[in-house]
Structures are given as structure tokens and as C-alpha cells.
C-alpha atoms as a printed R data frame, in Angstrom:
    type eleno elety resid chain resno      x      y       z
1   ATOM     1    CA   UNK     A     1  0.000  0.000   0.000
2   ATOM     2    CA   UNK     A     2  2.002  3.445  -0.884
3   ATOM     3    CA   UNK     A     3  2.042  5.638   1.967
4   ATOM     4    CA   UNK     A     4 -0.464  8.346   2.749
5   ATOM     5    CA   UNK     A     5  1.538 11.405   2.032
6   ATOM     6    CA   UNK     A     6  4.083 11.946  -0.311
7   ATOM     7    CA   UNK     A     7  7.067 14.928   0.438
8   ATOM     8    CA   UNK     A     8  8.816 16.600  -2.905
9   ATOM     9    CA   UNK     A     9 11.138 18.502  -2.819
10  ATOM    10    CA   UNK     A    10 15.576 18.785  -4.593
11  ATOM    11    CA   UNK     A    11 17.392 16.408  -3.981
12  ATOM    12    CA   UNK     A    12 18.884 17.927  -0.573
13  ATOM    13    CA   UNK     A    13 17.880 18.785   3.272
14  ATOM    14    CA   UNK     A    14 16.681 22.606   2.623
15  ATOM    15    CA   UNK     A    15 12.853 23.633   3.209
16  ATOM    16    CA   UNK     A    16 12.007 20.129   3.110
17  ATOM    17    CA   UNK     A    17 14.079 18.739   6.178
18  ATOM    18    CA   UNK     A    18 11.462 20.125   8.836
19  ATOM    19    CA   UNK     A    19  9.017 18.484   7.507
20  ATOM    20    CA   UNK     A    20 11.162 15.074   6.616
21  ATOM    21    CA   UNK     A    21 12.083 15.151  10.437
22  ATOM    22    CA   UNK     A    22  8.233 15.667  11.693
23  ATOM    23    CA   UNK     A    23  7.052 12.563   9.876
24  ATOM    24    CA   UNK     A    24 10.338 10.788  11.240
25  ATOM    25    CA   UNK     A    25  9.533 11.831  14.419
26  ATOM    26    CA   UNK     A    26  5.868 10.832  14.443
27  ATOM    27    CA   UNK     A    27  6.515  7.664  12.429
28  ATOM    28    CA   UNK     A    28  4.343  9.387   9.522
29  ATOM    29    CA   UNK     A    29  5.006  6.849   6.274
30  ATOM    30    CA   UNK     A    30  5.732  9.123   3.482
31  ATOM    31    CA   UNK     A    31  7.618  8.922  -0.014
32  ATOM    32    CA   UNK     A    32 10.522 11.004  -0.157
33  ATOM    33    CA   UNK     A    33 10.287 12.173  -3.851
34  ATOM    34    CA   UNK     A    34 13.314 14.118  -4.716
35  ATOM    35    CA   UNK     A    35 14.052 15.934  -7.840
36  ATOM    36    CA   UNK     A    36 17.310 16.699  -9.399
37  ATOM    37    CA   UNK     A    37 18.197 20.214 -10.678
38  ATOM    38    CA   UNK     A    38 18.434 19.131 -14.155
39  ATOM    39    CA   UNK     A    39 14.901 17.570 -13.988
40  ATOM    40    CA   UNK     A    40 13.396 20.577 -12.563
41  ATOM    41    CA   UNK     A    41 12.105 22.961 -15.884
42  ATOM    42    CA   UNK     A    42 10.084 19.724 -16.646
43  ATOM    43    CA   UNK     A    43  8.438 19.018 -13.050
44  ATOM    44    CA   UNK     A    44  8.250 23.112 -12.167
45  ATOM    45    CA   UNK     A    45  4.590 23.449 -13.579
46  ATOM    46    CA   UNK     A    46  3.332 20.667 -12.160
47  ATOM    47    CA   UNK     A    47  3.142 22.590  -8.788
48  ATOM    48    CA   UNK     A    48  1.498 24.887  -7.007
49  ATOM    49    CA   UNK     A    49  2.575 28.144  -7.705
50  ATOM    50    CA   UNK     A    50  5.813 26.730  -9.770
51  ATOM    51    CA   UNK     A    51  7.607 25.790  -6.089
52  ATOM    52    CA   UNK     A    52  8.853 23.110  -3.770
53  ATOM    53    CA   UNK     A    53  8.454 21.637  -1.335
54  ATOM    54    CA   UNK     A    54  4.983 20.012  -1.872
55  ATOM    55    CA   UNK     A    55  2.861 17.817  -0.002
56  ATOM    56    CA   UNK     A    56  0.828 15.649  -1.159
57  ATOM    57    CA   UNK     A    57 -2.226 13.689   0.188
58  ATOM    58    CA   UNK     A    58 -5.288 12.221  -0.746
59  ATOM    59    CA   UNK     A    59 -5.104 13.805  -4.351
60  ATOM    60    CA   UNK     A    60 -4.662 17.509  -2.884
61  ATOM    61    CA   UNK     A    61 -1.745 19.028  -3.449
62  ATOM    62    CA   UNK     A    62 -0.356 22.013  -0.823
63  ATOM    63    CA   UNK     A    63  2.853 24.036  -0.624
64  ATOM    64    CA   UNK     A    64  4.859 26.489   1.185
65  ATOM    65    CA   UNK     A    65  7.633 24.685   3.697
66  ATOM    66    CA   UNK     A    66  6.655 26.177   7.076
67  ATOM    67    CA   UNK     A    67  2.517 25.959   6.466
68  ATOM    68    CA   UNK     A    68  3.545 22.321   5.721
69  ATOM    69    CA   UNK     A    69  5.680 21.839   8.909
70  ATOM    70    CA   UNK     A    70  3.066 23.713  10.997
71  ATOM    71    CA   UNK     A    71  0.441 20.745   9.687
72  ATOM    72    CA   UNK     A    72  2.742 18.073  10.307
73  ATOM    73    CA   UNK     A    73  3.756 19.167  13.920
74  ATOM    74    CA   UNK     A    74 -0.328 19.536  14.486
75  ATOM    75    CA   UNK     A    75 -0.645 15.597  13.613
76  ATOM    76    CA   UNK     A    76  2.239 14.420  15.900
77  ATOM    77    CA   UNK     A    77  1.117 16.609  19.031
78  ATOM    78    CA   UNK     A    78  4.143 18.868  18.688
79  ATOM    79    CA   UNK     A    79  2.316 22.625  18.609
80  ATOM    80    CA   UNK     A    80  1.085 24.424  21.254
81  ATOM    81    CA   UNK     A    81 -1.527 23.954  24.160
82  ATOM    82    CA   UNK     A    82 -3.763 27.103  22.922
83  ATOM    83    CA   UNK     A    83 -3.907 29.804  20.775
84  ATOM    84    CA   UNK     A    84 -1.315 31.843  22.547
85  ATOM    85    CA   UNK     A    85  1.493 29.062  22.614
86  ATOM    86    CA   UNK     A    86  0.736 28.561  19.025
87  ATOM    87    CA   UNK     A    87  1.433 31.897  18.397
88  ATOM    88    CA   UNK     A    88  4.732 32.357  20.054
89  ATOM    89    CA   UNK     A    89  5.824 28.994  18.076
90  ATOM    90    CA   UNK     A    90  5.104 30.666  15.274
91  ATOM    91    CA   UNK     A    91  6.787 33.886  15.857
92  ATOM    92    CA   UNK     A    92  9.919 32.158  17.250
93  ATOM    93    CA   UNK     A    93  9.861 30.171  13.773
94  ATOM    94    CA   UNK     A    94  9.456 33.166  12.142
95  ATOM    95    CA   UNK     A    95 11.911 34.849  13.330
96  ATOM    96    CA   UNK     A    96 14.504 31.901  12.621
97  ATOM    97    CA   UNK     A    97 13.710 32.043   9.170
98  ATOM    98    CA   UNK     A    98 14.347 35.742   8.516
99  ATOM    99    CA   UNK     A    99 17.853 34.771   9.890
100 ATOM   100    CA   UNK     A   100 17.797 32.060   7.410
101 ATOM   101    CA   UNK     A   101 16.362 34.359   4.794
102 ATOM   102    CA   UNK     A   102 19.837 36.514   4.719
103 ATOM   103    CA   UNK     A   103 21.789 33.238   4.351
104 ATOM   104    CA   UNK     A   104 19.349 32.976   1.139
105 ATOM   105    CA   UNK     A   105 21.049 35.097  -0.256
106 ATOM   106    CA   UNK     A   106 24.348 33.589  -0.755
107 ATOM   107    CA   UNK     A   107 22.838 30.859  -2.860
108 ATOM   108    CA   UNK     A   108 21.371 32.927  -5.017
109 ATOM   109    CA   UNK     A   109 24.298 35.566  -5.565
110 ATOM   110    CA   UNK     A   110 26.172 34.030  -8.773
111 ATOM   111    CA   UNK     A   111 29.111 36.930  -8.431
112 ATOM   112    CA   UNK     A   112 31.920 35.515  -5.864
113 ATOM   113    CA   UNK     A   113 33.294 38.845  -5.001
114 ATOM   114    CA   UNK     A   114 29.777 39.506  -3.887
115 ATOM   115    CA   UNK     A   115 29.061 36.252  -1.757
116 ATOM   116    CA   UNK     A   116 31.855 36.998  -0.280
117 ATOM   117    CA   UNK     A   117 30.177 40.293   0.874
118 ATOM   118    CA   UNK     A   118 27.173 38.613   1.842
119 ATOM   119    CA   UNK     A   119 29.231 36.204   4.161
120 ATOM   120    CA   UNK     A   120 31.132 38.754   6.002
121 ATOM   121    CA   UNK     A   121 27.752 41.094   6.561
122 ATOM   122    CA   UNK     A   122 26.623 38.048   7.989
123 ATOM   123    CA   UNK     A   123 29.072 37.631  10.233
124 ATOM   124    CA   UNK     A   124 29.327 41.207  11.416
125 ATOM   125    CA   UNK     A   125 25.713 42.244  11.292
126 ATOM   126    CA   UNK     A   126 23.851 39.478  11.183
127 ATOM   127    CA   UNK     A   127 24.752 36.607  13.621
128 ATOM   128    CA   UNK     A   128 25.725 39.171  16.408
129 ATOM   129    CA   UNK     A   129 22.256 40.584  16.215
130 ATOM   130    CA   UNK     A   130 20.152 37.134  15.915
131 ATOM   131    CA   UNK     A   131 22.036 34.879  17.966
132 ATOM   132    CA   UNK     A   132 22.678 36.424  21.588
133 ATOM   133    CA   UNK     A   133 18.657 36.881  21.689
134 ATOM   134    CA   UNK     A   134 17.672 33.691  20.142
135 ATOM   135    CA   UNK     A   135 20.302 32.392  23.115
136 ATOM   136    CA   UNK     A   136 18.174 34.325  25.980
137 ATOM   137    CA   UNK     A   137 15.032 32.768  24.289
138 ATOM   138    CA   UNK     A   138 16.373 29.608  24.867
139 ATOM   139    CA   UNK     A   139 17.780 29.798  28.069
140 ATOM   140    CA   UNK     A   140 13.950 31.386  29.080
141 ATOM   141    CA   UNK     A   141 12.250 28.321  27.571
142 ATOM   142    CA   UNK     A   142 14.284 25.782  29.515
143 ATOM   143    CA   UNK     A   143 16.081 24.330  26.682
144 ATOM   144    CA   UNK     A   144 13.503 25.282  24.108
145 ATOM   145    CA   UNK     A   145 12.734 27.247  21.311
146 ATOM   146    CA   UNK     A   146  9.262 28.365  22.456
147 ATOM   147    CA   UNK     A   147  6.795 27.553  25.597
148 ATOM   148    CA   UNK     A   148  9.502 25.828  27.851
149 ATOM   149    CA   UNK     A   149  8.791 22.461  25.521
150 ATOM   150    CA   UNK     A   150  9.767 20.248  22.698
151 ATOM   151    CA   UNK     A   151  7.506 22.001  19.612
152 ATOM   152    CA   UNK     A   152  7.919 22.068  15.946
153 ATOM   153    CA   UNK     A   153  9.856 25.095  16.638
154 ATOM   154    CA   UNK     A   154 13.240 23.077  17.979
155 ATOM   155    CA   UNK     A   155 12.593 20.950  14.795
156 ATOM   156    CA   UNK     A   156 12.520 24.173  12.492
157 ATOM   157    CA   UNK     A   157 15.942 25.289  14.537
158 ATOM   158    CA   UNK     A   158 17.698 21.988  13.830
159 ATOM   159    CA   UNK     A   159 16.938 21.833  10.479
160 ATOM   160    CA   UNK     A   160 18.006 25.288   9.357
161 ATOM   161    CA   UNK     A   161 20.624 25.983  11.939
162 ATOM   162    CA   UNK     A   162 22.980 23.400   9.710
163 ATOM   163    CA   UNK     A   163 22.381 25.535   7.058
164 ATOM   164    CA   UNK     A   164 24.594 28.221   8.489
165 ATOM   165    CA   UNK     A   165 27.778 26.196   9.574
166 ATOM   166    CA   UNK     A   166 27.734 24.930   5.646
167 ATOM   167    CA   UNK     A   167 27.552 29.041   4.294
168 ATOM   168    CA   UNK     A   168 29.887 30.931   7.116
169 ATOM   169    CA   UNK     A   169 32.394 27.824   6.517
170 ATOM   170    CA   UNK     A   170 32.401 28.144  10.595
171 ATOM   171    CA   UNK     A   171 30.831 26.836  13.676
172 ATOM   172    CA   UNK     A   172 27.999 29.205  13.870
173 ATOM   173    CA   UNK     A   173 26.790 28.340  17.864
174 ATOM   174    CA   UNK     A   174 30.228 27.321  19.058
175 ATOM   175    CA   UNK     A   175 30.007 30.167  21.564
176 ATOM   176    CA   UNK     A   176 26.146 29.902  22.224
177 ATOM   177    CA   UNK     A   177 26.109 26.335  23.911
178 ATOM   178    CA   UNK     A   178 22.509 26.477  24.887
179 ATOM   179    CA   UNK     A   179 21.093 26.699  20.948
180 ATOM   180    CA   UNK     A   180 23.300 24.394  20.013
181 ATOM   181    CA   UNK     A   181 22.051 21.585  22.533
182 ATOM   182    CA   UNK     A   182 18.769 22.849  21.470
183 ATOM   183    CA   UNK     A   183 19.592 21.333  17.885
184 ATOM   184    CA   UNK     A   184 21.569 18.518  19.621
185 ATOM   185    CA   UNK     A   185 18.473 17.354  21.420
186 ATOM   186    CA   UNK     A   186 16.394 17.217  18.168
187 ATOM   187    CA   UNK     A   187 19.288 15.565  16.796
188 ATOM   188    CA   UNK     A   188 19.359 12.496  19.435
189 ATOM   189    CA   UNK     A   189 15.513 11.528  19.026
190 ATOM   190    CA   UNK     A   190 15.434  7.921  18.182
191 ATOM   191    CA   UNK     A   191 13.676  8.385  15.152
192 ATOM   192    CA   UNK     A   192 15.792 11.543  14.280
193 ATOM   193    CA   UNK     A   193 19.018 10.043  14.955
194 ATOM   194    CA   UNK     A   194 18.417  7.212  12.762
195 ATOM   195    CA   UNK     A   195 17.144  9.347   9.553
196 ATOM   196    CA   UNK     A   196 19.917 11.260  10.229
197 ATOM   197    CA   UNK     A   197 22.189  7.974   9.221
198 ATOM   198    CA   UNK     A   198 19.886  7.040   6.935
199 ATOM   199    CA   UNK     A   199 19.198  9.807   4.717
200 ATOM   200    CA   UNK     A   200 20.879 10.592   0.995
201 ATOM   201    CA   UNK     A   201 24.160 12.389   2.108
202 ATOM   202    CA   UNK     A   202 23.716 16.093   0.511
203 ATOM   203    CA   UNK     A   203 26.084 19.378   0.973
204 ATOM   204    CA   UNK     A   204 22.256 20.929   1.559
């Protein structure tokens, strides 16, 4: 019997990983449809709005990475406890991707003189300014993201934090130990861990 949902997405982590780790987490079966770059022009109007990821169940057909995620963490019991908790997981994931949004920009630059620009705004501008308070926010939320628990929100954090290491060519949290054992403990889940060893090895 194929499986109930079905995940597409490149042939890498990126906006998909969230969402690959909820169903891991929540033993979701799913087909992991990826798509290589040279296969794309033929597979782009297929989709929603010309984009990946895209999730797919019961004939319907839905995209946008985080709306995804936030659907996912609703079926394995990892959003909030009312409307208020749901809302600061959302603005705490929020936030995290406008701090992935300027690492966008790197992949998208073609000119090397200016990635290089990019990369050291990032470091100068950027990760001083995000990190120490995303740090605090931690530290508040006993270990956590948001709401002093394990939510989609830690999940969202682990999955994009990697991101950062691979485009500053550094250890992003090596001096902010509590968000980095914030993606550690997402990391060690059972089901997490083993995906992790699992998965198609990507640079992405």
C-alpha cells in the first residue's frame, strides 16, 4: 500500500528537512520524492505556484515549507496547548527564518566577489544581532525554542541551523552552547538520529 503522504522537494535537506524530520519523528510513512536540478524545468509546472516543497495527500496538493511543517507538527502533538502558545511557536519560527532568509542570499548571488560580501555582513551584522537573543530565548524556555517544551519550533531550529555552519564555513553556535544543545536534542531523538544515518548524504 504506498504511503499516505508523499514529500517533494531537490534532492537535498533545505525547506524540506522540517518536515522530513516531523514525519520521522511521528513515524508518519511518506515517499521522499526528490528531484534533481536538471529535472526541474520539466516538473516546475506541475506545482502549485511553480515551487517546492509540496505535499501531497489524498489527491490535494499544498505548498509552502513552514505551512507544511506547521500541519505536520499539528498531527504528531508537537504545537502548542492554545492559541497563545501557538502563536509564540510561530513567531519564534518566524523569526529563525528571517535569519535564514539573509543566508538565502548567498545561494542565489552568482558573483563571488559579492558572496563573499554577503558572508562577512553576515558575520558582522547578522549573527551578532540574531544569535545572543535567540540564546536568551532559549535559556527562558528551559532548553527550548518556544513555551519551555519540545515544539515544531526546535525541529525548524535543527533543520536550518545546519544551514549556516555549511555558508559561514564556521561553527555558527560554538560560543552559544545552549542553541546548540537545542539542535543537539532534536538531533538524538530515536527516530531523528536514525534518519539522520539514513538519509541521501547532501552538501544541503
Amino acid at each position: 500500500m504506498a504511503p499516505a503522504y508523499k514529500l517533494t522537494y531537490f534532492d537535498g535537506r533545505g525547506l524540506a528537512e522540517t518536515s522530513r524530520f516531523l514525519m520521522k519523528y511521528g513515524g508518519i510513512d511518506f515517499e521522499d520524492c526528490r528531484i534533481k536540478r536538471e529535472e526541474w524545468p520539466q516538473w516546475k509546472p506541475k506545482f502549485p505556484f511553480g515551487q517546492v516543497p509540496v505535499l501531497e495527500h489524498k489527491g490535494k496538493v499544498v505548498g509552502q515549507s513552514i505551512a507544511i511543517a506547521r500541519y505536520l507538527a499539528k498531527q504528531v502533538k508537537l504545537v502548542g496547548n492554545d492559541d497563545w502558545e501557538n502563536l509564540e511557536i510561530d513567531a519564534i519560527v518566524d523569526t529563525i527564518n528571517d535569519l535564514r532568509m539573509k543566508h538565502a542570499a548567498w545561494f542565489y548571488e552568482p558573483d563571488e566577489a559579492k558572496k563573499k560580501v554577503i558572508i562577512e555582513n553576515i558575520k558582522k551584522d547578522t549573527l551578532p544581532y540574531y544569535l545572543p537573543r535567540l540564546e536568551e530565548i532559549v535559556k527562558k524556555n528551559k532548553g527550548f525554542l518556544a513555551v519551555g517544551r519540545l515544539t515544531w519550533a526546535d525541529f525548524y531550529w535543527a533543520t536550518v541551523s545546519q544551514v549556516f555552519d555549511v555558508v559561514n564555513g564556521i561553527d555558527t553556535l560554538a560560543n552559544y552552547p545552549e542553541l546548540k544543545a537545542a539542535r543537539e536534542r532534536v538531533n538524538s531523538l530515536p527516530a531523528i538520529k536514525k534518519w539522520i544515518e539514513v538519509r541521501p548524504k547532501t552538501d544541503f
